[in-house]
C-alpha positions, 0 to 999 in steps of 0.5 A, spaced: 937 804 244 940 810 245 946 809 248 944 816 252 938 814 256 938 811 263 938 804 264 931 799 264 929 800 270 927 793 273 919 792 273 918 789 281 915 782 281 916 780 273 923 780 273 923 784 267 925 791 265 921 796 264 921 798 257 925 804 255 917 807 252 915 807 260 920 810 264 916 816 264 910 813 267 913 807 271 907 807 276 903 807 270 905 801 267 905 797 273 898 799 274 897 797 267 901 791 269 897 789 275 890 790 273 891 785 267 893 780 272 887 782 277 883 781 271 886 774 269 886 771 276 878 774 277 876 771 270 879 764 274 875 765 279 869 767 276 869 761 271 867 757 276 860 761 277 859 762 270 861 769 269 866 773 265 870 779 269 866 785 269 859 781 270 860 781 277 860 789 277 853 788 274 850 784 278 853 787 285 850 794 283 843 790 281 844 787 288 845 793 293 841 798 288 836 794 285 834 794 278 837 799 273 836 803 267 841 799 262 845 806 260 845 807 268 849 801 267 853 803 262 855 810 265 856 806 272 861 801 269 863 806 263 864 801 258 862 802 250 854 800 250 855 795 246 860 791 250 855 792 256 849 790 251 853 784 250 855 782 257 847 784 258 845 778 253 850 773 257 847 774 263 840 774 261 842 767 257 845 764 263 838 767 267 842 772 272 838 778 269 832 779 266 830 785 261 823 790 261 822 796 259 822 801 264 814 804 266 817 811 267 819 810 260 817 806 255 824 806 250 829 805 256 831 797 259 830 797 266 835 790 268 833 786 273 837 780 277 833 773 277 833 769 283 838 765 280 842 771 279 840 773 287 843 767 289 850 768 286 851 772 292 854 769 296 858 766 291 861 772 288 862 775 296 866 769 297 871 769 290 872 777 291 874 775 298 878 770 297 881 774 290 883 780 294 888 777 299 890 773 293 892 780 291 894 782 297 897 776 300 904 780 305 902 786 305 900 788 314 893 792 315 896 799 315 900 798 307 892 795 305 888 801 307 895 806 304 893 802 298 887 803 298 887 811 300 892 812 293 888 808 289 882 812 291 886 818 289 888 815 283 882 813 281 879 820 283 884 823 278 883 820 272 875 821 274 876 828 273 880 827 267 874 823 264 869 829 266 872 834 264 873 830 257 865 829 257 
């Protein structure tokens, strides 16, 4: 390491430093940081229902919206086709979804949630509920709702970096 360079700063929570290759995006890689532990405790919790992480997205917009073409999925959850594809036919395996052409248009898949996939409902309600004060568990109702304002205006940015790429 250079002998000029600042100390490591201390990444909050893991006891660790902070690479030297991150002290110019510290918030980034604690972001990084958090959602690879999000995503860890999410798949526990879902294992019990039978679904992957990412999987639970899918069936809640097919609960509040209905059925979707499977490229609105894939735009929705902005994943590689393929990876969507993959998640679609692991859904369908389980029988949480079913796949039709779409009348409107013959070469597009429309997706469906079965009744089996329906009465996932309450079930996922129940492990996101349980997973976001997990998450939050220490933080009062007013640094919740700040966090959710600066995660919105992240999330805001990086949406309008990707547009603007696309």
């Amino acid at each position: 390491m250079d002998a000029t360079r600042e100390p490591a700063a201390h990444a909050a929570g893991c006891g660790c430093a902070l690479p030297a290759a991150a002290q110019g995006g510290p918030v980034s890689h604690a972001l990084s940081r958090v959602a690879r532990l999000h995503r860890t405790a999410a798949a526990g919790l879902l294992r019990g229902l039978g679904l992957y992480p990412g999987q639970e997205l899918v069936m809640m917009h097919l609960w509040e919206n209905g059925p979707a073409r499977q490229a609105d999925l894939i735009k929705m959850l902005g994943l590689d086709p393929s990876t969507v594809t993959k998640m679609l036919q692991r859904l369908e395996q389980a029988g949480q979804v079913r796949r039709l052409p779409d009348p409107a248009d013959r070469r597009a898949v429309l997706v469906e949630a079965t009744e089996s996939g329906a009465r996932l409902l309450t079930e996922v309600e129940r492990v996101w509920t349980a997973l976001e004060e997990e998450s939050l568990a220490g933080l009062d109702p007013a640094e919740r709702e700040q966090l959710l304002t600066l995660l919105g205006r992240v999330e805001a940015n990086l949406w309008s970096r990707n547009a603007a790429r696309n």
